[in-house]
C-alpha positions in Angstrom: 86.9 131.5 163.8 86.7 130.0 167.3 89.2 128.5 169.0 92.2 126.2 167.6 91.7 122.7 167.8 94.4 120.0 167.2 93.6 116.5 166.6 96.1 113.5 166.2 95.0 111.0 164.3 97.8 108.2 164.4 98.9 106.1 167.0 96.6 107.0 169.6 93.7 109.7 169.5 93.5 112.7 171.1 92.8 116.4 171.0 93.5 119.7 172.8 92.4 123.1 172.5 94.2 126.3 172.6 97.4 123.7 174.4 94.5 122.0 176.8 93.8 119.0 176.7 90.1 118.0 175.7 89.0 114.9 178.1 85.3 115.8 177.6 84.5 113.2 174.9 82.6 110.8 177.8 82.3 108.6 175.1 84.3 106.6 172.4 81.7 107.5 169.8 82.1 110.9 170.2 85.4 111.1 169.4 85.1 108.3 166.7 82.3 110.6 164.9 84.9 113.5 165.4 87.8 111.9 163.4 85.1 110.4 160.8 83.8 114.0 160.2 87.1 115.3 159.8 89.3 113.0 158.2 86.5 112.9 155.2 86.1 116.7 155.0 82.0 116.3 153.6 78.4 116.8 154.9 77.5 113.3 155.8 73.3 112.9 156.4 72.2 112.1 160.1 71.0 108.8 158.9 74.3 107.5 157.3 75.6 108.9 160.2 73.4 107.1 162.8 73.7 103.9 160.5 78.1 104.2 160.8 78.2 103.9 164.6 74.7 101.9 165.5 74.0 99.9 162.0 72.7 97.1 164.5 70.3 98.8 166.1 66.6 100.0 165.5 66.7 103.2 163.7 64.9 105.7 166.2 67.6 104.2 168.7 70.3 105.1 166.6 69.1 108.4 165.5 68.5 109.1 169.6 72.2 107.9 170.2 73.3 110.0 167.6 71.8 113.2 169.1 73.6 112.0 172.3 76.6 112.3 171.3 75.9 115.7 168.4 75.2 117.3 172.2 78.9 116.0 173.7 80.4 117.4 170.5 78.5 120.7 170.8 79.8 120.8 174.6 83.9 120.2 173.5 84.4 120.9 169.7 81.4 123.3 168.6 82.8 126.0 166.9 84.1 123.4 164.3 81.1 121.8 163.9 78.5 122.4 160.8 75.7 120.8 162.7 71.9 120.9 160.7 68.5 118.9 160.7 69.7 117.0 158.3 73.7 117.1 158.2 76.7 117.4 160.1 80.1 118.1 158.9 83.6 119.3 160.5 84.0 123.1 159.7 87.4 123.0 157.7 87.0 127.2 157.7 87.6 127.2 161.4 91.2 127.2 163.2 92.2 123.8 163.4 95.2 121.5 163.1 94.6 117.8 162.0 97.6 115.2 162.0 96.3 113.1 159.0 95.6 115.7 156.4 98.8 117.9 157.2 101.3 114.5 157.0 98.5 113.9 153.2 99.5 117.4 152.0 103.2 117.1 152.8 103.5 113.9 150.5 101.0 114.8 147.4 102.6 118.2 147.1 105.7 116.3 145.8 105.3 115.2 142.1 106.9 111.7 141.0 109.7 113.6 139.6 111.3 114.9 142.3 110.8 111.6 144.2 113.8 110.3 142.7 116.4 109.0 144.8 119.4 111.4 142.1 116.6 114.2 141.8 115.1 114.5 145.3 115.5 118.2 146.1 116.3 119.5 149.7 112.8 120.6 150.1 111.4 116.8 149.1 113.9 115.3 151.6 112.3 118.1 154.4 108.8 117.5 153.6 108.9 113.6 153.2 110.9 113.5 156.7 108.5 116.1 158.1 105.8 113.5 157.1 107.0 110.4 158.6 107.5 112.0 161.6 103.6 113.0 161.7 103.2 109.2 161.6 103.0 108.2 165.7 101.5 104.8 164.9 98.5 103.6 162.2 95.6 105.4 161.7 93.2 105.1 165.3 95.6 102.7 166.7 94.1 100.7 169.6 91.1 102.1 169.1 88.4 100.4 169.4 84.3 101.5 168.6 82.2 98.7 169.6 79.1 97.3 167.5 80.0 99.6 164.7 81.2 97.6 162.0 80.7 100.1 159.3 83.1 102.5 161.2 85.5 99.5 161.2 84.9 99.3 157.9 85.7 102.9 157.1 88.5 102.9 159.0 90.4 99.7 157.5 91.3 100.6 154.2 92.1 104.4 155.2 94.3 102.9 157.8 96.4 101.1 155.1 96.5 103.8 153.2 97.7 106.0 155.3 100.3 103.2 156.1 101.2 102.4 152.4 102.3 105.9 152.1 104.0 106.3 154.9 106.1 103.2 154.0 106.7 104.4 150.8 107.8 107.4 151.7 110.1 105.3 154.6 111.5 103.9 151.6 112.0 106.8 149.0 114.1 108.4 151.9 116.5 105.2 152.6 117.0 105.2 148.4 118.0 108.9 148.6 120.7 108.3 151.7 121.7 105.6 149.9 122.3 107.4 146.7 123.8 110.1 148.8 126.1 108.2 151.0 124.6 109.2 154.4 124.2 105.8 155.5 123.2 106.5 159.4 119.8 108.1 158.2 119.7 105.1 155.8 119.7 102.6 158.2 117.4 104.5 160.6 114.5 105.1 157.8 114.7 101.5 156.7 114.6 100.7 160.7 111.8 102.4 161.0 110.2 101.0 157.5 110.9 97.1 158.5 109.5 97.7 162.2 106.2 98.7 160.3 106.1 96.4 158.0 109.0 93.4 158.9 108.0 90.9 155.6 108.7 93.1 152.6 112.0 91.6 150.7 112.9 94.8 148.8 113.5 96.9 152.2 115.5 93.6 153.5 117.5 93.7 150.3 118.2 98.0 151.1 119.3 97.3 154.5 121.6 94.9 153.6 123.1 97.3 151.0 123.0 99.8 153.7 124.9 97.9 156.2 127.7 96.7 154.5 128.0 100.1 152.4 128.4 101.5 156.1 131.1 99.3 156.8 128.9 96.8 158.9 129.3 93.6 156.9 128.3 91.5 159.4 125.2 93.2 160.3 124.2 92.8 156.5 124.6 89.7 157.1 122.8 88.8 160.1 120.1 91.1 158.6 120.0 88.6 155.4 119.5 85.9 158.2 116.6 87.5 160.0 114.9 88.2 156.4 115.3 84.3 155.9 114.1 83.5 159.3 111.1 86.1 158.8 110.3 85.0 155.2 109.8 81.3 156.6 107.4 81.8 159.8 105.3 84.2 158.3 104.8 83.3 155.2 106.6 79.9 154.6 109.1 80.8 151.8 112.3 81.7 150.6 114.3 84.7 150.1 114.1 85.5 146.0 117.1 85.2 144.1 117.9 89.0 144.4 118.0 88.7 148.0 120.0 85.3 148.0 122.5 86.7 144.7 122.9 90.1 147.2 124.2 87.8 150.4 126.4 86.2 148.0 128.0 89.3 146.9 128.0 90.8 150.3 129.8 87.8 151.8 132.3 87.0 149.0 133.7 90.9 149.2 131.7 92.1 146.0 130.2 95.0 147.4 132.0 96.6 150.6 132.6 100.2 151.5 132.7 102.1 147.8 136.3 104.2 146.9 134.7 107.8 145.5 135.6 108.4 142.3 136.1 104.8 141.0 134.2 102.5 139.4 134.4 98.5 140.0 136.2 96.4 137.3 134.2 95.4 134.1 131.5 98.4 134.5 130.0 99.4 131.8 129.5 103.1 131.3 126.9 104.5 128.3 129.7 105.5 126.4 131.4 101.6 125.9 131.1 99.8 123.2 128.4 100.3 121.2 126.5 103.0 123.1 125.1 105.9 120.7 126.5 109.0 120.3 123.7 111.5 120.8 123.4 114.7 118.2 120.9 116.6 119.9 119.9 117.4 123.4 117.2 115.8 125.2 113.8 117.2 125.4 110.9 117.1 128.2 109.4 113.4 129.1 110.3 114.3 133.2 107.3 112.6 133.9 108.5 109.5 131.7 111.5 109.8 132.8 110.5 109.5 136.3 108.1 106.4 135.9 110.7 104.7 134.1 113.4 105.1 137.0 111.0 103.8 139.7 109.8 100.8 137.5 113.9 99.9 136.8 115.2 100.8 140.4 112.0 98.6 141.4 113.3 95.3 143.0 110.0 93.7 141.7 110.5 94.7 138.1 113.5 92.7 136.2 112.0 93.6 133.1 110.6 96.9 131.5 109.5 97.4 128.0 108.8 101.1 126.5 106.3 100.5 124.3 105.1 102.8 121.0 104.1 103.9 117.8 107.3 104.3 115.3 108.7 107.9 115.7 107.1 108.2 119.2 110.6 108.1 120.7 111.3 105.1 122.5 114.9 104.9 121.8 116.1 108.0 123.3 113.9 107.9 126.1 115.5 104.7 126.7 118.9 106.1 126.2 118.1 108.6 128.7 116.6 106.4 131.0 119.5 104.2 131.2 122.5 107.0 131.7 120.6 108.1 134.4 120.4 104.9 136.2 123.7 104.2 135.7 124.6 104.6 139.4 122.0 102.1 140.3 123.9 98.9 138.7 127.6 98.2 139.8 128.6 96.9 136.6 126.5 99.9 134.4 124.2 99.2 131.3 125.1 98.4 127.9 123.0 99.3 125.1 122.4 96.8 122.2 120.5 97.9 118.5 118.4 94.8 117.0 117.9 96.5 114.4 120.5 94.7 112.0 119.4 91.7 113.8 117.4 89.4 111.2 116.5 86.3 113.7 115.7 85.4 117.0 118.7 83.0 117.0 121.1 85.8 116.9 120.4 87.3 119.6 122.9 86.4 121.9 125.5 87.1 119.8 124.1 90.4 119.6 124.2 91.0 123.3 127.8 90.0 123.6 129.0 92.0 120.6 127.6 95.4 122.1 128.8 94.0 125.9 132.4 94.4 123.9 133.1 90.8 124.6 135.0 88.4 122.0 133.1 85.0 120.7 135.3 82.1 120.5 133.6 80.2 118.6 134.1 77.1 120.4 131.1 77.4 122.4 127.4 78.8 121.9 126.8 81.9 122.1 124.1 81.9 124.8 126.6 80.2 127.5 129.1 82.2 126.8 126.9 85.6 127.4 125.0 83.5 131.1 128.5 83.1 131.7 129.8 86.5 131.8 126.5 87.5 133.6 125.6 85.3 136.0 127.0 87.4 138.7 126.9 91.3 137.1 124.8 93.5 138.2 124.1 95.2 135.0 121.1 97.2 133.1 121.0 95.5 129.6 119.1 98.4 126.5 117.5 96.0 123.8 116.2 98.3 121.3 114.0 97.7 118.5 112.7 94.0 119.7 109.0 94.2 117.6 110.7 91.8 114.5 112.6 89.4 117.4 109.1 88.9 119.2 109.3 84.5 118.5 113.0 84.9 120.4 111.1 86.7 123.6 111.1 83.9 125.5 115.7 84.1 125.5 114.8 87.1 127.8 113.5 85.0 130.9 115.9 82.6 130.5 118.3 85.0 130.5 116.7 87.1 133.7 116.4 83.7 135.4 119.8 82.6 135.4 121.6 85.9 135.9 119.7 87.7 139.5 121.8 90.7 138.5 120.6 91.3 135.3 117.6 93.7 134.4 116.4 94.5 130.9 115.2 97.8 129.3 113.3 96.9 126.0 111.8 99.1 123.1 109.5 97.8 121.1 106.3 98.6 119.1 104.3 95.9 120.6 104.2 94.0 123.9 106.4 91.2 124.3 103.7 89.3 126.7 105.9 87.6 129.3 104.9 86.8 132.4 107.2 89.1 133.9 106.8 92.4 131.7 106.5 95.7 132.5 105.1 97.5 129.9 105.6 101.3 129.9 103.4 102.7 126.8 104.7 105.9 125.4 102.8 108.6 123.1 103.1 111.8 121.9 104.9 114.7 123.8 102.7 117.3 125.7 101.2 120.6 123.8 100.6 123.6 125.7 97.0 123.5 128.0 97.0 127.4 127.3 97.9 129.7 124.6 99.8 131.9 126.8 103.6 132.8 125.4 104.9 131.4 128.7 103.0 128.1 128.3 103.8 127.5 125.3 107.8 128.1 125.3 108.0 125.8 128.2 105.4 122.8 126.7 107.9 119.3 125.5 106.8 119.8 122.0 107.6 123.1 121.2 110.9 123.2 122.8 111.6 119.9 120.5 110.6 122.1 117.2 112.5 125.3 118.5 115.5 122.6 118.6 114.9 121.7 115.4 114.5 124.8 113.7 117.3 126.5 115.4 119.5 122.9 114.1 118.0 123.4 110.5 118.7 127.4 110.0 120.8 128.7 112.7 119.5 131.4 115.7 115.6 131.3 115.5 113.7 133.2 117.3 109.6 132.6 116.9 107.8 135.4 116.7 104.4 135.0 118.8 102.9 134.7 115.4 104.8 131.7 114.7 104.7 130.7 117.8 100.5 130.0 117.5 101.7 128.3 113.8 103.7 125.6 116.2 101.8 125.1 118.7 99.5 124.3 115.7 101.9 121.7 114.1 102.3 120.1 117.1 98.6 119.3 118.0 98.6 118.5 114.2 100.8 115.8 114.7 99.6 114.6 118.3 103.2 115.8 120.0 105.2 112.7 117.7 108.5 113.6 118.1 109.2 111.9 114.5 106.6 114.4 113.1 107.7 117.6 115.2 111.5 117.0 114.2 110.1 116.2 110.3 108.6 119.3 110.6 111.0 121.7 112.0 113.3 120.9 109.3 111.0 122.4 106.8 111.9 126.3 108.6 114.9 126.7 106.6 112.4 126.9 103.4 108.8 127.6 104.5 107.0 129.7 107.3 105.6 127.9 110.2 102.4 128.9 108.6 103.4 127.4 105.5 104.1 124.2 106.9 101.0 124.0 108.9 98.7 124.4 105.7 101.2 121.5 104.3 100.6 119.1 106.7 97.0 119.7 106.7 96.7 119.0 102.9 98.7 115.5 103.3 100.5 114.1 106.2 103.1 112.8 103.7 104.7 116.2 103.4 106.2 115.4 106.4 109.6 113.9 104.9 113.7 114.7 105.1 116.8 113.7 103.9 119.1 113.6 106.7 121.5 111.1 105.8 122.2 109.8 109.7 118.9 108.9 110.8 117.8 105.5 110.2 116.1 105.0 107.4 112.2 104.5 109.1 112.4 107.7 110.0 113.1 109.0 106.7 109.7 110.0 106.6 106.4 109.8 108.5 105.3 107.1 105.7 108.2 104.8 106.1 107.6 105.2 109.4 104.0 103.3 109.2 105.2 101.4 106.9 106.9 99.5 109.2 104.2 98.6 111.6 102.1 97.9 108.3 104.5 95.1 107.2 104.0 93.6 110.8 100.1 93.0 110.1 98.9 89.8 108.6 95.8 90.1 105.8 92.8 90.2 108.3 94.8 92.8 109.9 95.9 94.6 107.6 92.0 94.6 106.6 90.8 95.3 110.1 92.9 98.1 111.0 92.5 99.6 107.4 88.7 99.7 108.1 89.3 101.1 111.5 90.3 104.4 110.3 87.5 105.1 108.6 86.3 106.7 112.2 86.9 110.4 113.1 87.7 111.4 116.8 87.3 108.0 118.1 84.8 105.1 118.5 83.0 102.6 120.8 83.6 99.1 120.9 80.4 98.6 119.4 80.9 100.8 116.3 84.6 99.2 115.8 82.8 95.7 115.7 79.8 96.3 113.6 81.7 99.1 111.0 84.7 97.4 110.9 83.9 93.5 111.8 87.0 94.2 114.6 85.8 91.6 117.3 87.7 92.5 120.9 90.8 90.0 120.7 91.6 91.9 117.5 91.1 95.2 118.8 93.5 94.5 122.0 95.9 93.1 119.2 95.9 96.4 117.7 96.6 97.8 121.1 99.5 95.5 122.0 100.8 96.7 118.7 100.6 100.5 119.3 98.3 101.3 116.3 95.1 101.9 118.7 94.8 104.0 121.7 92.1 102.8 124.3 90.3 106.0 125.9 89.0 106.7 129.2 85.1 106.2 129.0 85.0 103.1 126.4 86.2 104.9 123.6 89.1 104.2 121.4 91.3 106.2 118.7 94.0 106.0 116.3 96.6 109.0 116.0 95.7 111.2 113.3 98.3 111.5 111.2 98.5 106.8 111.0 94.4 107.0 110.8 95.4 109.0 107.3 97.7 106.1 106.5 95.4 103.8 107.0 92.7 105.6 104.9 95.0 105.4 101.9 95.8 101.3 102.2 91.9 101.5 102.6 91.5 103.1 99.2 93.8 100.7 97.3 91.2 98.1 97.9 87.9 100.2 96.3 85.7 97.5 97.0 86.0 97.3 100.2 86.8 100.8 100.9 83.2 101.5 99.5 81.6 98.8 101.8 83.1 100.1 105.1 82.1 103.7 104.4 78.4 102.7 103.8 78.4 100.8 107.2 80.0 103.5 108.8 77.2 106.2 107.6 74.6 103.6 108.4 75.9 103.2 111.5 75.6 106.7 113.0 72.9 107.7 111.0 71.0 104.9 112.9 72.7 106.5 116.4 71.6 109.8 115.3 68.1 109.1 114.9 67.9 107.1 118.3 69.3 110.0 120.2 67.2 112.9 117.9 64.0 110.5 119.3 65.6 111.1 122.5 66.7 114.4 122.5 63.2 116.1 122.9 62.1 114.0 126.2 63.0 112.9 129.6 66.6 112.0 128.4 67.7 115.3 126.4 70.8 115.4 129.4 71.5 112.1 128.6 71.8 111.9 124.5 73.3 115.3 124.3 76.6 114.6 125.5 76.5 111.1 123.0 76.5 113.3 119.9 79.0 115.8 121.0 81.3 112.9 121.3 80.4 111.7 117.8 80.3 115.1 116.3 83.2 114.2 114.0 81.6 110.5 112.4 78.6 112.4 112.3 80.1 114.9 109.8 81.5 112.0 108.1 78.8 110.0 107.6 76.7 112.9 106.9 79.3 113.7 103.9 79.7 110.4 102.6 76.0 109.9 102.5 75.6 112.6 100.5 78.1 111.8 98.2 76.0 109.0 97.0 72.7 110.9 96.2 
């Protein structure tokens, strides 16, 4: 193996072997080519390599300075050298320790999960401290190759991101000792974050809250000066609103040292007012979960909309969401239904009906909810906004004049403020294996075991019925509305029974229970719902778009369906259609089948779509057959796997008509 070599990478450079120090280099493109080889972990040709550190020179010059310094390396680091005619790469088999790729491993072993500030496990807090003290300064600091500008511009962007996560990891470690009460570390992380990077408001904004939450009021105040002070020489601005409404509080007494086990006057916990009792547990979506709480703990993000197909689940992932942010906002979150809601105008009054607060009357609605507001510091739910969508605009008024506010929406299609965050939400995960292990712990199943244990008391799947759900849940894309729909059905059928059901007509999918709302009744009311919400070239449009199987091009959605590209990112905004990686687009199966039905009602022009469609692919099919014997066989193959199913389709229809 040779013997161990350790390299630092950040701050300054240098190397040692077996505890010696290596000062052998001579030059500084020797040990420039040395943290380029490593660092990227590839073969890299002599001639890119000779180009990277002597680009301006003649290439025979370059090549012969290259071989200069190949012989230095041989001379101090050859046993973890891969050295040929033609390449040179670091030997990652040997015995070596590199700064950079031990502090990379520490971070991207943690998932987003367990990067919450409430979730972060003792293991996460060891590794992302273990990490940030790796990082002695930027990558290569002070280091300086000259006349090789395309080594500076390697290094420039992989200095920044080794410095981007670094700060972010700075930063996920002063929102966990915040959470956590151990303000000391707090205030030492965030130190260390603002020394790095002294301009960004957000770690301002946590220092302050560290501060006086330590007992240091006047320190969070000074520190709100130097944030102003900085804010205006660098960059010639002024502290946001946050950071401004923050001071405030600070100053006036609103946040000091916290009392445990109280909470401050007016909060709002998730079980005031109006909040929702919840009947079941709730199921999987960590990962959803998890992007949600960074996007509302986010001082940059005031307003965050889940976004989905009816049944999908928005609601009680937003429930979820919001409970377990509660200890982010002093005065809690409050969750409002707009359901019953029939305009725009009413939604203020809405707001201060599920905020438990009395409308005199005597003044509008709207200043009396910006007064109660303007100074909480509060997580407002507003669920079921797709119907409201004219009244979006109330929500930046409202964020504008209250700093303290932030808003959770649910919706079935983007608002399309300026200052949205939309969050789209789909089906639940089905297992990647058909292993019994996998498949007990895969989202889906454990929401259909839920179910059918709810519907007919203790059920236990046999690994027969197990295959039969993990079945019905790729049958239904992992819908929540569908899985639960289904699970019902075990007090009457087999799991294999209700498998071939659902195959025969999606509309078997149906209950009765008298406490759900009444779009979820049924997978049908369900569309329904976003079906009313089309106008007629929509409602045309969209009817013609399921007409594909397993997907389609832009192309084929324009010239099957006469869906130009405004309308198709309409149809996005609305939930109905999925873009893909790799240009393609779909529609969930189980809607597509909805669709084909309001399709048939109109025979016409359910006929005329079908013959474009098989004209359309049989056309595609004969250019890539013409294709498929020649030069481009690699190239047209994997262009009919993809269209396998509109093939079949078109195939059928075609022959339908003989």
């Amino acid at each position: 193996m040779g013997s161990g070599l350790r390299m630092t990478l950040f701050g300054k450079p240098g190397a040692d072997r077996d505890g010696m120090p290596i000062r052998g280099f001579v030059y500084n493109k020797a040990l420039a080519l040395l943290a380029y080889l490593a660092v990227t972990r590839r073969p890299h040709s002599r001639n890119a390599l000779a180009g990277l550190l002597w680009g301006e020179m003649p290439e025979e010059n370059a090549k012969a300075n290259l071989r200069k310094i190949l012989a230095v390396l041989r001379d101090v680091v050859g046993p973890h050298l891969l050295i040929s005619r033609q390449t040179v790469a670091f030997d990652t088999d040997s015995r070596y320790w590199l700064d950079t790729e031990v502090f990379e491993s520490k971070l991207l072993s943690l998932t987003a999960p367990s990067l919450l500030p409430t979730r972060l496990s003792d293991n996460a807090v060891k590794l992302l401290d273990e990490a940030v003290k790796l990082y002695a300064g930027d990558l290569l600091e002070g280091f300086y190759v000259r006349d090789a500008p395309e080594f500076e511009e390697w290094v420039l962007p992989e200095r920044e991101r080794y410095r981007q996560m670094v700060l972010q990891a700075l930063y996920d470690l002063g929102a966990y000792c915040t959470v956590r009460r151990d303000y000391s570390k707090g205030i030492a992380y965030t130190s260390r974050l603002l020394a790095l990077e002294p301009w960004r408001e957000e770690v301002h904004q946590q220092m302050m809250q560290l501060l006086v939450l330590s007992g240091q009021r006047g320190a969070a105040l000074d520190q709100y000066n130097r944030c102003c002070r900085l804010l205006a020489d660098e960059m010639g601005v002024q502290p946001s609103a946050e950071t401004t409404s923050l001071y405030r509080k600070i100053k006036s007494g609103q946040i000091s040292v916290p009392t445990p086990a109280t909470r401050p006057p007016g909060a709002h916990a998730p079980s005031h007012g109006s909040w929702p009792a919840e009947a079941t547990p709730f199921v999987g979506r960590a990962e959803e979960l998890a992007a949600l709480a960074a996007r509302i703990t986010s001082p940059g993000s005031r307003l965050v909309t889940i976004v989905g197909l009816s049944g999908v689940g928005k609601t009680r992932l937003a429930l979820q969401a919001a409970a377990e942010a509660l200890r982010s906002f002093r005065h809690g979150v409050s969750f409002t239904s707009l359901e019953p809601v029939t305009s725009s105008g009413q939604l203020h009054r809405a707001i201060l009906d599920s905020l438990g607060l009395a409308f005199d009357g005597q003044r509008d609605p709207r200043a009396r909810l910006l007064e109660y507001l303007r100074d909480k510091e509060i997580l407002l739910v507003l669920d079921q906004f797709e119907h409201l969508l004219e009244g979006a605009p109330q929500l930046m008024d409202l964020l504008q004049r209250a700093p303290g506010v932030k808003l959770l929406v649910t919706s079935q299609e983007r608002l399309k403020l300026a200052g949205e965050w939309a969050v789209p939400l789909h089906g639940m995960g089905t297992p990647a294996s058909e292993e019994p292990e996998a498949e007990l712990d895969c989202d889906a199943v454990k929401l259909f075991l839920q179910g059918a244990r709810r519907a007919g008391g203790e059920y236990e799947p046999s690994s027969a019925d197990l295959q039969s759900i993990v079945h019905i849940c790729r049958l239904v894309e992992g819908l929540p509305l569908g899985i639960e729909l289904a699970s019902a059905w075990t007090r009457v059928l087999s799991t294999e029974e209700i498998a071939s059901e659902i195959l025969k007509a999606y509309s078997f999918l149906s209950g009765s229970s008298l406490d759900s709302p009444s779009r979820h009744h049924s997978l049908r009311s369900a569309f329904d719902q976003s079906w009313q919400r089309l106008h007629g070239l929509e409602k045309r449009v969209f009817s013609a778009l399921c007409v594909f199987g397993g997907g389609f091009t832009r192309d084929a959605a324009e010239r099957v369906a006469e869906a130009p590209l405004p309308l198709l990112a309409t149809f996005i905004d609305k939930s109905l259609v999925r873009s893909t990686p790799f240009g393609r687009y779909r529609i969930h199966e189980l809607l597509r089948q909805y669709g084909l039905e309001r399709l048939a009602e109109v025979q016409d022009e359910d006929r005329k779509v079908r013959a474009r469609h098989s004209e359309y692919y049989t056309s595609l099919l004969r250019e890539k057959m013409d294709k498929f014997d020649g030069m481009w066989q690699d190239d047209a193959l994997p262009e009919i796997t993809a269209e396998q199913d509109n093939l079949r389709l078109a195939w059928n229809w075609a022959a339908s008509q003989v």
